[in-house]
PDB file of N, H, CA, C and O in Angstrom:
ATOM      1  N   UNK A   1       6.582  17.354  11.825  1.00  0.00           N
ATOM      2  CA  UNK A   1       7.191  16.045  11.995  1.00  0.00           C
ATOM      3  C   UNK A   1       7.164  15.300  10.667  1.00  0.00           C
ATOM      4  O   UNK A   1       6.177  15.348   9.932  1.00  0.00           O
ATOM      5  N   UNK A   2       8.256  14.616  10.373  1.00  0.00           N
ATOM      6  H   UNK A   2       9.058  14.577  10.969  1.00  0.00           H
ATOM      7  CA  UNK A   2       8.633  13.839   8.990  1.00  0.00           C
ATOM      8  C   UNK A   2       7.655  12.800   9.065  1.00  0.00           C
ATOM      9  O   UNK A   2       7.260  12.462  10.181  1.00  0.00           O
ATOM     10  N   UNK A   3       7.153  12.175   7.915  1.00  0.00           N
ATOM     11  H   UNK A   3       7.474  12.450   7.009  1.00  0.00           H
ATOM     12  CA  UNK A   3       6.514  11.017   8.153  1.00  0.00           C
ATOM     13  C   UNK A   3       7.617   9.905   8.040  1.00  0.00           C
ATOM     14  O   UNK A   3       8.646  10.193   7.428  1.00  0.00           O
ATOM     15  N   UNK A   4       7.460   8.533   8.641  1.00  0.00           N
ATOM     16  H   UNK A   4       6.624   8.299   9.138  1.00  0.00           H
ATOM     17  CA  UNK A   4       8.122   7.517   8.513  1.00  0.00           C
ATOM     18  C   UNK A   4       7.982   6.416   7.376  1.00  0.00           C
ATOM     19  O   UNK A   4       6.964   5.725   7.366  1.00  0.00           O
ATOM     20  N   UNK A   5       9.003   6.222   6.384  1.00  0.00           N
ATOM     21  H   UNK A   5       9.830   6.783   6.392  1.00  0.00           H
ATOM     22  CA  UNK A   5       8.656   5.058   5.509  1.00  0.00           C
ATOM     23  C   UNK A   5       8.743   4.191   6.037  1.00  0.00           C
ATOM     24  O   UNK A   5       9.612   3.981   6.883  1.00  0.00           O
ATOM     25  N   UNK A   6       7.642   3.223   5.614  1.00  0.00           N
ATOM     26  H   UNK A   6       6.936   3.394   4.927  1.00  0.00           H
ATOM     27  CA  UNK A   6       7.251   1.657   6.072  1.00  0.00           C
ATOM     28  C   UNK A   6       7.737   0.897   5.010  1.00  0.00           C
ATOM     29  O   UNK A   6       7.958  -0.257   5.375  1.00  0.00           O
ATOM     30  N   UNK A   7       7.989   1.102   3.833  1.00  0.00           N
ATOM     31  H   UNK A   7       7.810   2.040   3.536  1.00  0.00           H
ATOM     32  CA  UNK A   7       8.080   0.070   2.746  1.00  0.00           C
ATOM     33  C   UNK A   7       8.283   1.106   1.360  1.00  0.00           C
ATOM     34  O   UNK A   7       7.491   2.024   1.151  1.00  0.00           O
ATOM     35  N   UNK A   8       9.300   0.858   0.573  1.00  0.00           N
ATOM     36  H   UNK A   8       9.943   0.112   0.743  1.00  0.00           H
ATOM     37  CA  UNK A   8       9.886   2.338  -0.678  1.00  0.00           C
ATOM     38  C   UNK A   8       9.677   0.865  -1.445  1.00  0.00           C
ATOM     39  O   UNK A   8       9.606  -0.262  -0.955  1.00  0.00           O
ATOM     40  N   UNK A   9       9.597   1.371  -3.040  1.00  0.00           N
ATOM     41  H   UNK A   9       9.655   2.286  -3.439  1.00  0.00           H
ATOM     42  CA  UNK A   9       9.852   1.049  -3.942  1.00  0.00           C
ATOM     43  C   UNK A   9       9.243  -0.181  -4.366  1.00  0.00           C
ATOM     44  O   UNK A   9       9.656  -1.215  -4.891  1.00  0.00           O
ATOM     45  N   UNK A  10       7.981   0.313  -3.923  1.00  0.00           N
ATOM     46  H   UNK A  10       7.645   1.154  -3.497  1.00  0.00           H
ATOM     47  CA  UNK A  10       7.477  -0.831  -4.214  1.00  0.00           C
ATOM     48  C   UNK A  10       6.007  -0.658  -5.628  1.00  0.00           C
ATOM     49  O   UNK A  10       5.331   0.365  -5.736  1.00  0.00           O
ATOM     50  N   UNK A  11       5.853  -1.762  -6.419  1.00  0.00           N
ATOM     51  H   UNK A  11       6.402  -2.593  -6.330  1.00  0.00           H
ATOM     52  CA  UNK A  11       5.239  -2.183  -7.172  1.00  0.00           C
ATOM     53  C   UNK A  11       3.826  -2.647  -6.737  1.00  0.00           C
ATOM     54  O   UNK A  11       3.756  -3.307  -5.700  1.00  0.00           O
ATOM     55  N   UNK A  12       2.432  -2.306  -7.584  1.00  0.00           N
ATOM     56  H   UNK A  12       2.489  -1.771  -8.427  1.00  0.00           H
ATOM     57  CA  UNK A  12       1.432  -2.343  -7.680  1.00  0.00           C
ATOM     58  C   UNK A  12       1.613  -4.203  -6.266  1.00  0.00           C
ATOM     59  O   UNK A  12       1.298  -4.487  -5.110  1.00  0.00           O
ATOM     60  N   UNK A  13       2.392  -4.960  -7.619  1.00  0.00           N
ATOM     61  H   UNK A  13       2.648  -4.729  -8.558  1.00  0.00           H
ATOM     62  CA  UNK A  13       2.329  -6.546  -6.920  1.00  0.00           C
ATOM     63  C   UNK A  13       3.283  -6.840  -5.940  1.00  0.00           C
ATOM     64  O   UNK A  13       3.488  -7.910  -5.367  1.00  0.00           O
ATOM     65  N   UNK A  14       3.898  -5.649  -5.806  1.00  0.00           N
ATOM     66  H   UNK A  14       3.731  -4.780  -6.272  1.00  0.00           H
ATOM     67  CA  UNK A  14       4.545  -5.493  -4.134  1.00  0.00           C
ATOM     68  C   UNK A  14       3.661  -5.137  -3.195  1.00  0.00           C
ATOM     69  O   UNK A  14       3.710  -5.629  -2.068  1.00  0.00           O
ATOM     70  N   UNK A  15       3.042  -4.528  -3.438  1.00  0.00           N
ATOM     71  H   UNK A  15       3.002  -4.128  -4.354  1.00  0.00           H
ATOM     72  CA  UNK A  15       1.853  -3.957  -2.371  1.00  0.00           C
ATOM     73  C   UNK A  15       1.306  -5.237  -1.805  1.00  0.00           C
ATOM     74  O   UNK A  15       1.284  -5.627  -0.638  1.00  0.00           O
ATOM     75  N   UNK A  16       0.846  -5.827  -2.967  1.00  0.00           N
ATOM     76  H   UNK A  16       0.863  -5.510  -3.916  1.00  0.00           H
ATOM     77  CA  UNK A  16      -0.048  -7.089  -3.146  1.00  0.00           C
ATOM     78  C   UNK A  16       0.898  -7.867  -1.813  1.00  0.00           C
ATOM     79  O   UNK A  16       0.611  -7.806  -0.617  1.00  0.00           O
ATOM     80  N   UNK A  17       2.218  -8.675  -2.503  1.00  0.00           N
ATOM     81  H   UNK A  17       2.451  -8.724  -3.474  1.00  0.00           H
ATOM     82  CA  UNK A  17       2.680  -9.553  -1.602  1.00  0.00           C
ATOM     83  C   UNK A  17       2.841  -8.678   0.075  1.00  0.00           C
ATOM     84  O   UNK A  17       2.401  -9.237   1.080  1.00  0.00           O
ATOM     85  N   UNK A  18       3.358  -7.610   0.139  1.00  0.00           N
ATOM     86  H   UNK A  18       3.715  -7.156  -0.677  1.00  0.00           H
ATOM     87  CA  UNK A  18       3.526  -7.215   1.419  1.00  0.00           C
ATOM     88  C   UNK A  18       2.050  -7.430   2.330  1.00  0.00           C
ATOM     89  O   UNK A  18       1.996  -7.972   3.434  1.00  0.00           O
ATOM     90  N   UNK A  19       1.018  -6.925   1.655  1.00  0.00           N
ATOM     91  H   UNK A  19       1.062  -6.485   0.758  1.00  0.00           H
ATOM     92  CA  UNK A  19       0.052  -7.244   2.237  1.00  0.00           C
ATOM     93  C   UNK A  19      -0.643  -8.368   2.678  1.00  0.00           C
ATOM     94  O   UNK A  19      -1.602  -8.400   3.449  1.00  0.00           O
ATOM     95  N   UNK A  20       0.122  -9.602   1.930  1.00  0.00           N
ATOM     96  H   UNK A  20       0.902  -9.576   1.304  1.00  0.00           H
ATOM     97  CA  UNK A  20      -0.519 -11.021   2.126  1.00  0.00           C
ATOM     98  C   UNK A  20       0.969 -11.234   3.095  1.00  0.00           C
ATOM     99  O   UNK A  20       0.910 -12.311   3.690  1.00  0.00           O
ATOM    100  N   UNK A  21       1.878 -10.697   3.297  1.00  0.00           N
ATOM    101  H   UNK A  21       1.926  -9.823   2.814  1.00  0.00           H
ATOM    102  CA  UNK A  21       2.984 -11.113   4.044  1.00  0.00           C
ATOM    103  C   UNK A  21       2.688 -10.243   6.162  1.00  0.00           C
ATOM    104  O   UNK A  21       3.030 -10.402   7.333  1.00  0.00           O
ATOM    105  N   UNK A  22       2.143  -9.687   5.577  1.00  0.00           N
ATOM    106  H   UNK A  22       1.866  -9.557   4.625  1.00  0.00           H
ATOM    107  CA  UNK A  22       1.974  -8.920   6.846  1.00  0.00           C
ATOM    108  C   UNK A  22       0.763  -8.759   7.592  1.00  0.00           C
ATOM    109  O   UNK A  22       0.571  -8.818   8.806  1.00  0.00           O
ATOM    110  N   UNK A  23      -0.313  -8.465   6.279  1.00  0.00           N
ATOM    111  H   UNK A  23      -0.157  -8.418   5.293  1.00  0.00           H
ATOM    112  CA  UNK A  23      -1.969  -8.772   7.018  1.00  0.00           C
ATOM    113  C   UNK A  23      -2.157  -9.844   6.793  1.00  0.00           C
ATOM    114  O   UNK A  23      -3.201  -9.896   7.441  1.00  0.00           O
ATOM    115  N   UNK A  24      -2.047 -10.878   6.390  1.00  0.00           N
ATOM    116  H   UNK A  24      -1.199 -10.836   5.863  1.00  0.00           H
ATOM    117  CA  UNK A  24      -2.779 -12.346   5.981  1.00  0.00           C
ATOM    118  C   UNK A  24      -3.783 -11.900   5.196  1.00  0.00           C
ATOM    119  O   UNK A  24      -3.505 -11.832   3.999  1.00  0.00           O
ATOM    120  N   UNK A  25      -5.017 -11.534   5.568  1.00  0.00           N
ATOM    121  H   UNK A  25      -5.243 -11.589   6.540  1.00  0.00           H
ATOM    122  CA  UNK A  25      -6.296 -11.851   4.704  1.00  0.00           C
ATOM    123  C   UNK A  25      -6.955 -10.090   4.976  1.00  0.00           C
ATOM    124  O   UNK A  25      -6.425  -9.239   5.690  1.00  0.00           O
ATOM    125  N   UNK A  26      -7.955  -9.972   4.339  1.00  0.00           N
ATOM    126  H   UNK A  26      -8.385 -10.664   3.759  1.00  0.00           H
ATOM    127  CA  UNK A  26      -8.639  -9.045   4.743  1.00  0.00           C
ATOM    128  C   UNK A  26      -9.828  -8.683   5.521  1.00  0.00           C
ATOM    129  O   UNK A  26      -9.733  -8.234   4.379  1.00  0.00           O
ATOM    130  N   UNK A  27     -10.796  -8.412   6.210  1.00  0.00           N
ATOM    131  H   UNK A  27     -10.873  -8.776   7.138  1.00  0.00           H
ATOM    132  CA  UNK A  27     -11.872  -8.189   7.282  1.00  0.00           C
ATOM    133  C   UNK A  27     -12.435  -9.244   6.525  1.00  0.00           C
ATOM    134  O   UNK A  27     -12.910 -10.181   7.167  1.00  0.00           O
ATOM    135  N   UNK A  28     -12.489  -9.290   4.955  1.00  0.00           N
ATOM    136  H   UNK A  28     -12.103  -8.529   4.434  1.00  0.00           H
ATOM    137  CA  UNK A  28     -13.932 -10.756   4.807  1.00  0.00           C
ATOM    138  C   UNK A  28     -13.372 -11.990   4.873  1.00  0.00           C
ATOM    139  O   UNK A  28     -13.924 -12.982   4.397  1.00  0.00           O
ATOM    140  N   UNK A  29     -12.196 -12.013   5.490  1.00  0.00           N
ATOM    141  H   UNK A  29     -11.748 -11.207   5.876  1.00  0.00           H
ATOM    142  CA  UNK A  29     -11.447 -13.375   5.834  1.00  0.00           C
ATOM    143  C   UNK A  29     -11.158 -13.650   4.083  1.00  0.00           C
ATOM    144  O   UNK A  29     -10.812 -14.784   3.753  1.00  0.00           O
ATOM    145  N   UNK A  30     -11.267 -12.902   3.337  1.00  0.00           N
ATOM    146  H   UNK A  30     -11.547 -11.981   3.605  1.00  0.00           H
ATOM    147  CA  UNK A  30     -10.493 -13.588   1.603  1.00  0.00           C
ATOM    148  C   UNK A  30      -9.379 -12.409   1.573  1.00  0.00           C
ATOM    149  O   UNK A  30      -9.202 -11.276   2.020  1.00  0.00           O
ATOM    150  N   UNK A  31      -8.464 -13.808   0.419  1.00  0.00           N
ATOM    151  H   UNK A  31      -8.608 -14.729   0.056  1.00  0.00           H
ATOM    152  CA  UNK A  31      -7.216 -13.167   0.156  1.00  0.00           C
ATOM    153  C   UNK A  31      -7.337 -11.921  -0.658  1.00  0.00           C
ATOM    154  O   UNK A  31      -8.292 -11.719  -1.408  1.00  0.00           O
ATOM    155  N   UNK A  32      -6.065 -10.857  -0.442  1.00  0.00           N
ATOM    156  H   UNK A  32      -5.290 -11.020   0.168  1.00  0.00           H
ATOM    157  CA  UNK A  32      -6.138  -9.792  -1.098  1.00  0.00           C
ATOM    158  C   UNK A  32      -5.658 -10.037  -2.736  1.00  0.00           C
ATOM    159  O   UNK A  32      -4.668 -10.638  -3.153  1.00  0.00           O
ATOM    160  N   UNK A  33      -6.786  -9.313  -3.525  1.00  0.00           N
ATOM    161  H   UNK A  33      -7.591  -8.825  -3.187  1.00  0.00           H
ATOM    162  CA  UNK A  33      -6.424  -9.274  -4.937  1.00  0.00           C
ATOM    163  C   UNK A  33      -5.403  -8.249  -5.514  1.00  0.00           C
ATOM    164  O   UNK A  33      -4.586  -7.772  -4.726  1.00  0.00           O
ATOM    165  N   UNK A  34      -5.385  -7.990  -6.406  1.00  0.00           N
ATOM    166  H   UNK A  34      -6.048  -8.378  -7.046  1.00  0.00           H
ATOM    167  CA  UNK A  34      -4.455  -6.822  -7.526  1.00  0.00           C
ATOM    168  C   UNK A  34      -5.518  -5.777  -7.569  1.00  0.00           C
ATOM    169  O   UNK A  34      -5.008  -4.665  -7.709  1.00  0.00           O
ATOM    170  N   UNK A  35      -7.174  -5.739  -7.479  1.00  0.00           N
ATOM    171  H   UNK A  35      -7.588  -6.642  -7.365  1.00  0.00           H
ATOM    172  CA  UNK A  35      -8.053  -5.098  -7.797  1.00  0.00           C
ATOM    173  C   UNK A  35      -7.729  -4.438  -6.158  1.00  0.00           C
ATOM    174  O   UNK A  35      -7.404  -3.253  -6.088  1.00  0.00           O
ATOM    175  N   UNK A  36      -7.818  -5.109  -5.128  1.00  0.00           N
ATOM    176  H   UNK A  36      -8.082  -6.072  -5.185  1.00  0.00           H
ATOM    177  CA  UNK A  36      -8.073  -4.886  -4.033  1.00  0.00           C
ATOM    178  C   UNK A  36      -6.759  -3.345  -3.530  1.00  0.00           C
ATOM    179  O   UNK A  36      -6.941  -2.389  -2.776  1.00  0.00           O
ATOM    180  N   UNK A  37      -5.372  -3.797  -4.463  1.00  0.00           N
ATOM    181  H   UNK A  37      -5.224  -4.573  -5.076  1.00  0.00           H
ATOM    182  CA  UNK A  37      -4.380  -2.584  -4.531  1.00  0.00           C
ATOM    183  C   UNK A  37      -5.015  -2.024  -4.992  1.00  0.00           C
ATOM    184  O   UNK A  37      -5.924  -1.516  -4.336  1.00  0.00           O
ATOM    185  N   UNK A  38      -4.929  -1.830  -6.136  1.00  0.00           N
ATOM    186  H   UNK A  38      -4.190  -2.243  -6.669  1.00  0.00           H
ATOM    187  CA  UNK A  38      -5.768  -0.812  -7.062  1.00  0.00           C
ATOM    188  C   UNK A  38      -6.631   0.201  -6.879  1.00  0.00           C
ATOM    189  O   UNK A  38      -6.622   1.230  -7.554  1.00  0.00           O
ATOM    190  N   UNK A  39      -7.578  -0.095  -5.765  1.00  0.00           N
ATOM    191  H   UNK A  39      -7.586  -0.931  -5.216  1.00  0.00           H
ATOM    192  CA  UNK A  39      -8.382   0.676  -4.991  1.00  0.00           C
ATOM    193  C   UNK A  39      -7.723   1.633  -4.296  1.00  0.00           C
ATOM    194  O   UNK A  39      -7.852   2.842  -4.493  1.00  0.00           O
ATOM    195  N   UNK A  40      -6.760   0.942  -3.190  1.00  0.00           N
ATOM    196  H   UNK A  40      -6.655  -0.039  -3.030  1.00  0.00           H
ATOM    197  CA  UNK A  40      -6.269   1.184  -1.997  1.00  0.00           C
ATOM    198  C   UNK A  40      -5.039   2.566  -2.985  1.00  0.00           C
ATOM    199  O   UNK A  40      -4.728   3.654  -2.502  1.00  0.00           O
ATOM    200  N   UNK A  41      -4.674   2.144  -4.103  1.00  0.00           N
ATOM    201  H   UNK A  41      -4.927   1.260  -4.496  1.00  0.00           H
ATOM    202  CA  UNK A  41      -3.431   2.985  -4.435  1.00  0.00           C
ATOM    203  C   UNK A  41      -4.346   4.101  -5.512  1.00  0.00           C
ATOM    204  O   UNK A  41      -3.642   4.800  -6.242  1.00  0.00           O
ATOM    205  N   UNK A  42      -5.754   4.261  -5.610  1.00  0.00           N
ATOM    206  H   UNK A  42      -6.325   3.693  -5.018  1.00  0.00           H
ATOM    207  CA  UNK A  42      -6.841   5.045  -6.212  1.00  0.00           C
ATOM    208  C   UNK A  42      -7.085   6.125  -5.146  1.00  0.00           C
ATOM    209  O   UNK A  42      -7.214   7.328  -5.375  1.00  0.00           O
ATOM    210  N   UNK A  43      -7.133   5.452  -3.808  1.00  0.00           N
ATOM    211  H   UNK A  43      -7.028   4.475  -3.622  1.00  0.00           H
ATOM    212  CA  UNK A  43      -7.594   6.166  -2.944  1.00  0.00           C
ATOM    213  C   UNK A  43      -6.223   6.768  -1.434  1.00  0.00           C
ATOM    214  O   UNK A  43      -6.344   7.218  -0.294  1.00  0.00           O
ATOM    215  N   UNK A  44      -5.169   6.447  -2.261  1.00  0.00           N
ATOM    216  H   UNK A  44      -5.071   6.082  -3.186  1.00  0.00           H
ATOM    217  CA  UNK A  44      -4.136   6.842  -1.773  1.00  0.00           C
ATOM    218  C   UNK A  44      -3.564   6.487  -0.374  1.00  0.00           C
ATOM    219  O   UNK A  44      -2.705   7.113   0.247  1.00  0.00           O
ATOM    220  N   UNK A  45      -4.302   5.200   0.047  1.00  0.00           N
ATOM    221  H   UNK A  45      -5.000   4.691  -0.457  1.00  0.00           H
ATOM    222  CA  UNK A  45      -4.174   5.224   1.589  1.00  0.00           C
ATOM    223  C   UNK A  45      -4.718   3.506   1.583  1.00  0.00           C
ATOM    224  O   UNK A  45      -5.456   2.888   0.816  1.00  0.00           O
ATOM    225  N   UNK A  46      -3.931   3.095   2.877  1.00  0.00           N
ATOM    226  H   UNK A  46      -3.331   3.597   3.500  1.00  0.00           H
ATOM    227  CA  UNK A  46      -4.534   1.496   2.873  1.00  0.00           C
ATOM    228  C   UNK A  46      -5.665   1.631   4.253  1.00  0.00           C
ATOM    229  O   UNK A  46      -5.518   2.372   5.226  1.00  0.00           O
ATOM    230  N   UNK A  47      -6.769   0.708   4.001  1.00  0.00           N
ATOM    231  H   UNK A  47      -6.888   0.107   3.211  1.00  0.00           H
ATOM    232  CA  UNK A  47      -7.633   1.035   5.260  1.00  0.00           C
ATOM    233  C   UNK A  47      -7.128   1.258   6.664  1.00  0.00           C
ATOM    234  O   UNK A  47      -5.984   0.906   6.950  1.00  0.00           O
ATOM    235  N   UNK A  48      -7.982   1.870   7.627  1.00  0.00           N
ATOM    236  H   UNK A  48      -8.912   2.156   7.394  1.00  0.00           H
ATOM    237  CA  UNK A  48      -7.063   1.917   9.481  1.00  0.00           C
ATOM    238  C   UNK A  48      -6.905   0.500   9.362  1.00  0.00           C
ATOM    239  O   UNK A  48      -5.725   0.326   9.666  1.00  0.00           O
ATOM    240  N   UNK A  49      -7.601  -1.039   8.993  1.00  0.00           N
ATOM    241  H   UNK A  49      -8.559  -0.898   8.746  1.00  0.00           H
ATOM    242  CA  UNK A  49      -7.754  -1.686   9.823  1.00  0.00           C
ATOM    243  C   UNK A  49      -6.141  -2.832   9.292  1.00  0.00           C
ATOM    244  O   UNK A  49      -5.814  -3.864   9.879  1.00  0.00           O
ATOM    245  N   UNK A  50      -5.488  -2.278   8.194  1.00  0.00           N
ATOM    246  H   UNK A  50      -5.753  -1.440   7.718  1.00  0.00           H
ATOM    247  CA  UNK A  50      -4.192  -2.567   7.209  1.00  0.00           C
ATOM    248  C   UNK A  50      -2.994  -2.000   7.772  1.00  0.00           C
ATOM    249  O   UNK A  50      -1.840  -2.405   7.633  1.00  0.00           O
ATOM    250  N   UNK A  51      -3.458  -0.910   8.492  1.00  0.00           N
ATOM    251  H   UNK A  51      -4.396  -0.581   8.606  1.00  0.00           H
ATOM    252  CA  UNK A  51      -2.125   0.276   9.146  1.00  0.00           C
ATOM    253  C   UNK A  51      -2.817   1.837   9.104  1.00  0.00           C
ATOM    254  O   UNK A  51      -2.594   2.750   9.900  1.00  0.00           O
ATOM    255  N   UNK A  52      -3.747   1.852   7.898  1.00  0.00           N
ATOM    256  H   UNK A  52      -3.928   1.111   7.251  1.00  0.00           H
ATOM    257  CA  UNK A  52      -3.744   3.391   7.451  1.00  0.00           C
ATOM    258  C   UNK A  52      -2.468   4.069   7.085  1.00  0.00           C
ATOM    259  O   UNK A  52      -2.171   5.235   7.347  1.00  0.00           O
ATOM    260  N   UNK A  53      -1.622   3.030   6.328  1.00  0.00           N
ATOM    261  H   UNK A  53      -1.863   2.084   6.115  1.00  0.00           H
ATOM    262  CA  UNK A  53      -0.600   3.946   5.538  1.00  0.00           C
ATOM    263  C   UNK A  53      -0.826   4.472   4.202  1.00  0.00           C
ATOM    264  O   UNK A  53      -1.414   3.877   3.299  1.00  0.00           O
ATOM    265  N   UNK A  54      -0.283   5.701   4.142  1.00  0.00           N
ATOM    266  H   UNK A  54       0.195   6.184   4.876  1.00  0.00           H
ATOM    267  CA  UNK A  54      -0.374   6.580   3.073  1.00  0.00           C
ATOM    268  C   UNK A  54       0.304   5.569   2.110  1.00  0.00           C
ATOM    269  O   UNK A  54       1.222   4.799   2.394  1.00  0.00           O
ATOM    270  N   UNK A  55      -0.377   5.732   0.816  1.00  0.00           N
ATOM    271  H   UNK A  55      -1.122   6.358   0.586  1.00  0.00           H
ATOM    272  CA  UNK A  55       0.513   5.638  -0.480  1.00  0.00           C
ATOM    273  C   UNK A  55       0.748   6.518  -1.288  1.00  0.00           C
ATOM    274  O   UNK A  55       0.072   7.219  -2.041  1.00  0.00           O
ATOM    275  N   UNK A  56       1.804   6.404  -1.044  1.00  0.00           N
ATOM    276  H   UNK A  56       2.353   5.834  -0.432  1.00  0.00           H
ATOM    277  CA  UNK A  56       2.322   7.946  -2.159  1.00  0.00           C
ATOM    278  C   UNK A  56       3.576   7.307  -3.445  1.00  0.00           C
ATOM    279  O   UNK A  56       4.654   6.769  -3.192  1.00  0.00           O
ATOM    280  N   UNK A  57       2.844   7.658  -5.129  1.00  0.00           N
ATOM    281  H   UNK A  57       1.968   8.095  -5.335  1.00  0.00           H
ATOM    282  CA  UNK A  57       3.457   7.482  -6.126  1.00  0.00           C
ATOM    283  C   UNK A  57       4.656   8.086  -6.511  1.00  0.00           C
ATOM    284  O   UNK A  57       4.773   9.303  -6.366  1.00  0.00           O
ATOM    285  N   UNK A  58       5.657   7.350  -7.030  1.00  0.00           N
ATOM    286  H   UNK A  58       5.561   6.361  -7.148  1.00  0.00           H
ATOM    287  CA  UNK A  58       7.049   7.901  -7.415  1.00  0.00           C
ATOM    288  C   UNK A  58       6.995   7.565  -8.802  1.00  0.00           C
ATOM    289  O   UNK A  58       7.628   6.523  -8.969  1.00  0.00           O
ATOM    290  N   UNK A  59       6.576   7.940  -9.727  1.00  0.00           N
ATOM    291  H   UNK A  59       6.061   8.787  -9.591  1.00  0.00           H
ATOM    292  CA  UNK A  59       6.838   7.485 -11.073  1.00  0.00           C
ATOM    293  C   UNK A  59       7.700   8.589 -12.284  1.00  0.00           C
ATOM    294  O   UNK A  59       7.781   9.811 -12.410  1.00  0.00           O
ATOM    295  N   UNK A  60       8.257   7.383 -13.043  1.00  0.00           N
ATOM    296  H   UNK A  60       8.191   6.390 -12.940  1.00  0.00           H
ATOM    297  CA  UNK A  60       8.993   8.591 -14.263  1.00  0.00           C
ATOM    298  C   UNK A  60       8.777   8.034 -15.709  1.00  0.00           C
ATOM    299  O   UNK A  60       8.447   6.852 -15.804  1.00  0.00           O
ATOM    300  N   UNK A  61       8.882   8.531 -16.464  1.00  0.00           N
ATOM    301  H   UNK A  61       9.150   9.491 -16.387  1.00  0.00           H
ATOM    302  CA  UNK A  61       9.080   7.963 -18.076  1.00  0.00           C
ATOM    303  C   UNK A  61       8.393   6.426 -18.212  1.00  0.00           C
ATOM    304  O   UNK A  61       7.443   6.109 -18.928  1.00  0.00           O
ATOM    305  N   UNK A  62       9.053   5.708 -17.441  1.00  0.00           N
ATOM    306  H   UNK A  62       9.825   5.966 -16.859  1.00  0.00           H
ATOM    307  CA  UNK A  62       9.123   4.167 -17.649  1.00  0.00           C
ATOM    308  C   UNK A  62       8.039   3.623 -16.984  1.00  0.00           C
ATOM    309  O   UNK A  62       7.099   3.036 -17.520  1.00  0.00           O
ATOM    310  N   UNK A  63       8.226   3.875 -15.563  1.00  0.00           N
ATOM    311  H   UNK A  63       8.990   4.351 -15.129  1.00  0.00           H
ATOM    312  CA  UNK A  63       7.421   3.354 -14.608  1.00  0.00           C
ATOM    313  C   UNK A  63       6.946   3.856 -13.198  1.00  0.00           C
ATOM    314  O   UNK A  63       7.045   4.967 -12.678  1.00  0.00           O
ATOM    315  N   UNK A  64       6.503   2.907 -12.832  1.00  0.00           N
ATOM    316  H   UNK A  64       6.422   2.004 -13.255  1.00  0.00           H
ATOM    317  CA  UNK A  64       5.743   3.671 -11.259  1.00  0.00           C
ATOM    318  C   UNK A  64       5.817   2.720 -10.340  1.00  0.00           C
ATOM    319  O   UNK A  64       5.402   1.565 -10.441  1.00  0.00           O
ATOM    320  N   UNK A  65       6.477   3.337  -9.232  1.00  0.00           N
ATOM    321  H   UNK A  65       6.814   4.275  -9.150  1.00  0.00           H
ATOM    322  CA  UNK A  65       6.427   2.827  -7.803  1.00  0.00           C
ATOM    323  C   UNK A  65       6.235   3.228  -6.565  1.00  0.00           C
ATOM    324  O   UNK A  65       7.223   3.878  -6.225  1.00  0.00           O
ATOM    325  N   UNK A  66       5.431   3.164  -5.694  1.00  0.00           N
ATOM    326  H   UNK A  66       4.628   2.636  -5.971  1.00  0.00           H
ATOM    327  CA  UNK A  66       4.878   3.364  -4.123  1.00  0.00           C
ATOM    328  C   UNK A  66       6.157   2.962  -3.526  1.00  0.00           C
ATOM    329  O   UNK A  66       7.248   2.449  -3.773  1.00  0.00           O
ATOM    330  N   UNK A  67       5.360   3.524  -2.516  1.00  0.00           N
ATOM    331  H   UNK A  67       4.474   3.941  -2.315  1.00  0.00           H
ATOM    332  CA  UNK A  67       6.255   3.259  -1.084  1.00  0.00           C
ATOM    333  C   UNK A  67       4.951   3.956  -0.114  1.00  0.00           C
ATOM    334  O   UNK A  67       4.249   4.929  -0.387  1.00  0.00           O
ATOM    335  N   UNK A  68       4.926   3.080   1.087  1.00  0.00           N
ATOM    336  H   UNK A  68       5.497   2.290   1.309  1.00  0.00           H
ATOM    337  CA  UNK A  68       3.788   2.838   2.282  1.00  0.00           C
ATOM    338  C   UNK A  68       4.884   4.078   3.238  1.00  0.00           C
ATOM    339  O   UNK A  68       6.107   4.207   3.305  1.00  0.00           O
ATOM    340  N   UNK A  69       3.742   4.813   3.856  1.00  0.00           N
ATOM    341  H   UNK A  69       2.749   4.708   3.801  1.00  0.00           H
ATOM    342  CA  UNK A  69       4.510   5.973   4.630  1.00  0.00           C
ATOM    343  C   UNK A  69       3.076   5.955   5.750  1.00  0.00           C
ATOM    344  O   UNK A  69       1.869   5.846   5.538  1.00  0.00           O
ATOM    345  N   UNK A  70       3.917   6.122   7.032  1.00  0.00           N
ATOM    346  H   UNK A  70       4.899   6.210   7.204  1.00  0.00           H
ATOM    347  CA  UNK A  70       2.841   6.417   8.181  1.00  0.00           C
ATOM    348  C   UNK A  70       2.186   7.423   8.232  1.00  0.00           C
ATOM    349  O   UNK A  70       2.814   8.480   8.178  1.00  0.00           O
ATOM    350  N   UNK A  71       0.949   7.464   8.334  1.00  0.00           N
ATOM    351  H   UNK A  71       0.439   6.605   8.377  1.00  0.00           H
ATOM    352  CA  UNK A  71       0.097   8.915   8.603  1.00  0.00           C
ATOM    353  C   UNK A  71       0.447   9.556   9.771  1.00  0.00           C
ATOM    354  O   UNK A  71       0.259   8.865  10.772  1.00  0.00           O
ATOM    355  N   UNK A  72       1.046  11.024  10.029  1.00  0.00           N
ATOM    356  H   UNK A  72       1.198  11.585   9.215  1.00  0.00           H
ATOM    357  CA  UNK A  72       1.276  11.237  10.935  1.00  0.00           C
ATOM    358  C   UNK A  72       0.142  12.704  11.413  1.00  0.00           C
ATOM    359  O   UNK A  72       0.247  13.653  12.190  1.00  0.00           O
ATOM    360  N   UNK A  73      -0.705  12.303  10.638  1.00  0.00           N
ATOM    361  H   UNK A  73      -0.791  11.532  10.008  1.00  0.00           H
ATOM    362  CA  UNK A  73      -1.544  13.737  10.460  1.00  0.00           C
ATOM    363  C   UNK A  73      -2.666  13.918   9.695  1.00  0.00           C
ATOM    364  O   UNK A  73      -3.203  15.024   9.638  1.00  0.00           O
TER     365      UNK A  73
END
C-alpha cells in the first residue's frame, strides 16, 4: 500500500508553521521552535502524539525540502 502525502514541499519553517497551524502547542503546553523541527526532521518522523508522520527529504544542488507522509507501516 502507497503511503499518503499530508503536506509536499515543504521547508524546515514550513514544518514549523504547519505545526503551529494544526497542533497549536506541544505536550509541554510551549510553542514549537525551529530546534524542535530539527529534531523531528533528524529523527525522520514527527512524534505519535503530532500524527507520527514520516518525514522524508527531497533535496538537490540548491536546496532541501520535506513533505509529511502517513506511516502506513
Amino acid at each position: 500500500m502507497e503511503n499518503n502525502v499530508v503536506k509536499d514541499h515543504l521547508t524546515m519553517t514550513g514544518i514549523l508553521r504547519w505545526l503551529e497551524d494544526n497542533c497549536t502547542v506541544k505536550k509541554t503546553g510551549e510553542a514549537f521552535t525551529l530546534q524542535d523541527v530539527q529534531g523531528y526532521v533528524r529523527r525522520r518522523k514527527l512524534p505519535e502524539y503530532l500524527g507520527g508522520y514520516k518525514i522524508v527529504m527531497k533535496k538537490n544542488e540548491y536546496s532541501k525540502f520535506y513533505k509529511l507522509v502517513e506511516d502506513n507501516g
